[in-house]
FIBAVO-525627 format. One record per residue (C-alpha): x, y, z. Coordinates in steps of 0.05 Angstrom, whole numbers, padded with zeros to 5 digits, always signed. Example, Ala and Ser with C-alpha at 12.3 -4.5 7.8 and 13.67 -1.06 7.14 Angstrom:
BEGIN
+00246-00090+00156/+00273-00021+00143/
END
This chain:
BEGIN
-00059+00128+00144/-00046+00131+00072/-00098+00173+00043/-00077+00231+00084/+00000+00222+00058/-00007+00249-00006/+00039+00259-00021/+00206+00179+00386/+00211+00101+00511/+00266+00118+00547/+00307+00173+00512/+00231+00216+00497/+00234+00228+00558/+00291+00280+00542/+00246+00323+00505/+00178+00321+00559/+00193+00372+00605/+00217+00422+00548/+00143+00410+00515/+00111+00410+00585/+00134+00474+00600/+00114+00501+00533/+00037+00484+00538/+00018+00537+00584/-00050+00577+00560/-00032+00625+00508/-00027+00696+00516/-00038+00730+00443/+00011+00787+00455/+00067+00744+00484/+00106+00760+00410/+00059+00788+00364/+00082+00859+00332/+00040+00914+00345/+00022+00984+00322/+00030+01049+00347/-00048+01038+00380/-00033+00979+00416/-00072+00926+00375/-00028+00864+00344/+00005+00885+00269/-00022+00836+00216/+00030+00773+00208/+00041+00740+00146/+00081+00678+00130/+00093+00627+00073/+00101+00559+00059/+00087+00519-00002/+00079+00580-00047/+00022+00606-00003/+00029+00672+00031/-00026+00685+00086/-00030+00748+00127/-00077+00745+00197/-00091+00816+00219/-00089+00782+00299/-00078+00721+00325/-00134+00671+00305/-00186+00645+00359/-00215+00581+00322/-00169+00544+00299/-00188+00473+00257/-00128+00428+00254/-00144+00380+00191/-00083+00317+00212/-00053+00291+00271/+00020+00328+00247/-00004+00400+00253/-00057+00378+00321/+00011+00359+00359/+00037+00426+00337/-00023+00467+00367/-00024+00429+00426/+00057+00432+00436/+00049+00505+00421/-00004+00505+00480/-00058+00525+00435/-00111+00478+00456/-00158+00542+00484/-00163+00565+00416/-00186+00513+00380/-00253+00492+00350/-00248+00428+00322/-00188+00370+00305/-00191+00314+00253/-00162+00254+00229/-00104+00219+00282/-00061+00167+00248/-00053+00149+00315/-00054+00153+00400/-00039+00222+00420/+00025+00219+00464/+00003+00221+00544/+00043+00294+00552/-00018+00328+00506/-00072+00273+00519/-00109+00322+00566/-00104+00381+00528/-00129+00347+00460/-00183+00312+00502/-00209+00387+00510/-00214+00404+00434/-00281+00385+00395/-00271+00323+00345/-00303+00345+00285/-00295+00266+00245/-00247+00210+00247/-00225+00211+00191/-00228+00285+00150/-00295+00325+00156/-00350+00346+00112/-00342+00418+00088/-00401+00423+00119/-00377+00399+00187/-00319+00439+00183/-00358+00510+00163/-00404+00492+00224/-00340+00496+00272/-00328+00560+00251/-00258+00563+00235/-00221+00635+00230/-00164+00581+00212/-00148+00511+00190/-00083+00485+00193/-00063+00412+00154/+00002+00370+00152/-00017+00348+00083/-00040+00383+00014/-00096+00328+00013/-00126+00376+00057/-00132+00431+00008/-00179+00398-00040/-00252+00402-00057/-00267+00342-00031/-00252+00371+00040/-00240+00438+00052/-00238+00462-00009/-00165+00502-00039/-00132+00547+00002/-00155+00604-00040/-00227+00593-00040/-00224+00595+00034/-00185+00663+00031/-00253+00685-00005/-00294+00653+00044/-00257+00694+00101/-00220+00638+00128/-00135+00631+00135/-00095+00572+00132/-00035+00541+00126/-00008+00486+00103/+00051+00439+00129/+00121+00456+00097/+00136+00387+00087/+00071+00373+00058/+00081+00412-00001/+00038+00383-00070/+00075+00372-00133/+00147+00380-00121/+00140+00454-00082/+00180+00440-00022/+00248+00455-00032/+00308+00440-00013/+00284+00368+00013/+00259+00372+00090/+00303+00375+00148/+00295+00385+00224/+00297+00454+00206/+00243+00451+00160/+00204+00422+00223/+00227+00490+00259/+00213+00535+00212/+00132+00516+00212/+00134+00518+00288/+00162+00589+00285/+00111+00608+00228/+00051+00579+00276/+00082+00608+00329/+00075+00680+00297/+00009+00672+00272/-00021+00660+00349/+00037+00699+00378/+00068+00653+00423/+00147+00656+00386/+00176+00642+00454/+00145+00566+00451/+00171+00550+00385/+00246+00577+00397/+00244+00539+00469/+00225+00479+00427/+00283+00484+00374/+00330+00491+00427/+00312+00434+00470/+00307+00388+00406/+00371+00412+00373/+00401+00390+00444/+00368+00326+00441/+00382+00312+00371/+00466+00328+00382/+00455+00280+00447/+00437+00228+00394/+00489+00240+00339/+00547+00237+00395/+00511+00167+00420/+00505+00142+00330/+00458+00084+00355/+00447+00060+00282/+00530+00072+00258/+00549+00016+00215/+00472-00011+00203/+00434-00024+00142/+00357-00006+00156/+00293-00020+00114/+00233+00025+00139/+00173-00012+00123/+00114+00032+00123/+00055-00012+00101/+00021-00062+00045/+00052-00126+00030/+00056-00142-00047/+00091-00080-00063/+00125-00046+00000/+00117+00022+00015/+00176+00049+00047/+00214+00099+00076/+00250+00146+00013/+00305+00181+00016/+00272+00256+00028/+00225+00241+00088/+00213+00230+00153/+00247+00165+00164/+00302+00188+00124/+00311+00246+00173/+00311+00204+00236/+00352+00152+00208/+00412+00208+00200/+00401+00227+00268/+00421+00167+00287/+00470+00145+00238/+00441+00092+00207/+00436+00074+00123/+00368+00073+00092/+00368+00010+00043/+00321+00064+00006/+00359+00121+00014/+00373+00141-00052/+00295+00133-00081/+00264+00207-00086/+00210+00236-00041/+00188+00221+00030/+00158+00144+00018/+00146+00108-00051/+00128+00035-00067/+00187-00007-00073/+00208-00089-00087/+00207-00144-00040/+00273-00162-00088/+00308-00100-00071/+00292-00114-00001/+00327-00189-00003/+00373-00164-00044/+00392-00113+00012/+00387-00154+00066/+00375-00110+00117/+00412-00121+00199/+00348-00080+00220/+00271-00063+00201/+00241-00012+00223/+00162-00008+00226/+00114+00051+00226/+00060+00032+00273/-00014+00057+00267/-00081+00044+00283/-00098+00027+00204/-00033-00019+00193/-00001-00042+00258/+00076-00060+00256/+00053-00125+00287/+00014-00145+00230/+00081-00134+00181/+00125-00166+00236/+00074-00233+00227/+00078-00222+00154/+00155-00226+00145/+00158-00284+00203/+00104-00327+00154/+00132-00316+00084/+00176-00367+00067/+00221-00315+00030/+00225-00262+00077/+00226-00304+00137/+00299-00321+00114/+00324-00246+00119/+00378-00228+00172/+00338-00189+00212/+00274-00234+00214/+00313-00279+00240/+00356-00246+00287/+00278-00210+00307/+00316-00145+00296/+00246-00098+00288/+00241-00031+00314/+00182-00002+00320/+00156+00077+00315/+00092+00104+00315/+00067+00134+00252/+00060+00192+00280/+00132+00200+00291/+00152+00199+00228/+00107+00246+00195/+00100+00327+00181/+00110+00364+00260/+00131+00370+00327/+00140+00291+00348/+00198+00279+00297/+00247+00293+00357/+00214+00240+00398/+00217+00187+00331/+00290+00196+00338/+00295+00178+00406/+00252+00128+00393/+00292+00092+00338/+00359+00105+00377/+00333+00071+00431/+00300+00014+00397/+00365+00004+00357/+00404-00007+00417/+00369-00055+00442/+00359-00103+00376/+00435-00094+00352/+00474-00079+00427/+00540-00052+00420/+00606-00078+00456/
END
């Protein structure tokens, strides 16, 4: 769960039959430009300083972290892919089918090895850790070796994403995937069905008037939810104040101090299969300290799966996740 970083259940249900309808097998010429002799106009698109161009839509597709999987699979890509690697994770029920039809190249990330033998004619990763010789090797070597890619917008290395992520930011990579396999239609029914769901949740502000800590993982230094991140993007859809809020990035490593000293009505806790949420929850409950903090006593945890707070296409569902969750811990009159 962490070394990948480097670096939403009631109301979800909104969003299933806007993905369900999307994961139909994929036709490449549904949006993809094309010449005067009828075969598909290269495609090029950007993100983190990387430009790559596809002269048609790719047929063997490796997707390197559970992030940019969900996005293939929400996309309705599952036909065209070769391999997968690396869940944080369960995959949610709506795409459990599909993914179960995709090769597993490793648990964790593969060999370069295990990844050449899959054949990729593209890998897609949610996270720059990815790009590195220890895996796949940069994103320019691969260009030499034939091979495209792309890599997550809000898993930019070394301070390249800018301005910090939004929902759009999520949007944006869908469309860019989306062009590459030429399915466009998929990604703009997505935006529009999560745009509705996230204005569903502003007008409800589930989390108006609370003070959240989003406790990611480790106990003598807490890693927790920053101020330019996931969490920080699902807690202002539903209106609720990150204790953390104004540290930089996505996540950093903050004080158990800071945390009494905040005193937070509600924690929220990324759940995964590395660092349940129900090992923190008996951590809080058994220090002496923390076991004295408004919401350990008041048992006012919320809990979202990892998965739904990082890079992609479940970010939606997090926020109907938390909204929920904080509804039910902290009821309104």
């Amino acid at each position: 769960m962490r070394s990948a970083r480097s670096g939403l259940a009631a109301a979800a249900l909104l969003l299933v039959g806007a993905l369900g309808a999307c994961t139909g097998a994929p036709a490449a010429d549904e949006s993809a430009a094309t010449s005067g002799s009828g075969r598909p106009a290269p495609v090029s698109v950007s993100s983190c300083g990387v430009t790559t161009t596809v002269a048609a839509p790719p047929n063997r597709l490796v997707t390197l972290n559970q992030g940019a999987t969900e996005v293939a699979l929400a996309l309705g890509l599952e036909s065209r892919m070769a391999g997968t690697a690396y869940l944080d994770d369960a995959i949610p029920a709506k795409w459990k089918a599909a993914y179960d039809s995709v090769p597993v190249l490793a648990k964790e990330y593969p060999s370069k090895e295990k990844l050449l033998a899959a054949h990729p004619d593209f890998l897609y990763a949610s996270y720059s850790s990815a790009f590195t010789d220890k895996v796949a090797g940069t994103q320019a070597e691969l260009r030499t070796e034939g091979i495209a890619s792309y890599l997550s917008r809000l898993g930019c290395p070394g301070g390249k994403q800018a301005p910090p992520p939004s929902f759009q930011t999520v949007w944006d990579e869908l469309a860019d995937v989306a062009e590459v396999f030429g399915v466009a239609p998929r990604a703009a029914a997505l935006q529009k069905e999560q745009k509705r769901q996230l204005s569903a949740l502003e007008a409800t502000a589930a989390g108006k008037g609370l003070k959240v800590f989003w406790y990611d993982s480790d106990t003598k230094t807490p890693y927790v939810g920053a101020g330019h991140g996931g969490p920080q993007l699902l807690l202002d859809a539903v209106g609720a104040r990150n204790v953390f809020g104004a540290l930089p990035g996505g996540w950093q490593h903050a004080s158990w101090e800071k945390v009494i000293a905040a005193d937070p009505d509600v924690i929220v806790l990324a759940d995964a299969d590395r660092d349940t949420a129900q090992s923190k929850i008996d951590y809080l409950e058994h220090d002496p300290v923390l076991s004295k903090l408004t919401a350990v006593r008041h048992h006012a945890f919320v809990v979202v799966p990892f998965s739904e707070t990082t890079p992609g296409v479940l970010l939606a569902d997090g926020a109907a996740r938390l909204s929920a969750g904080l509804s039910k811990v902290h009821p309104r009159s």
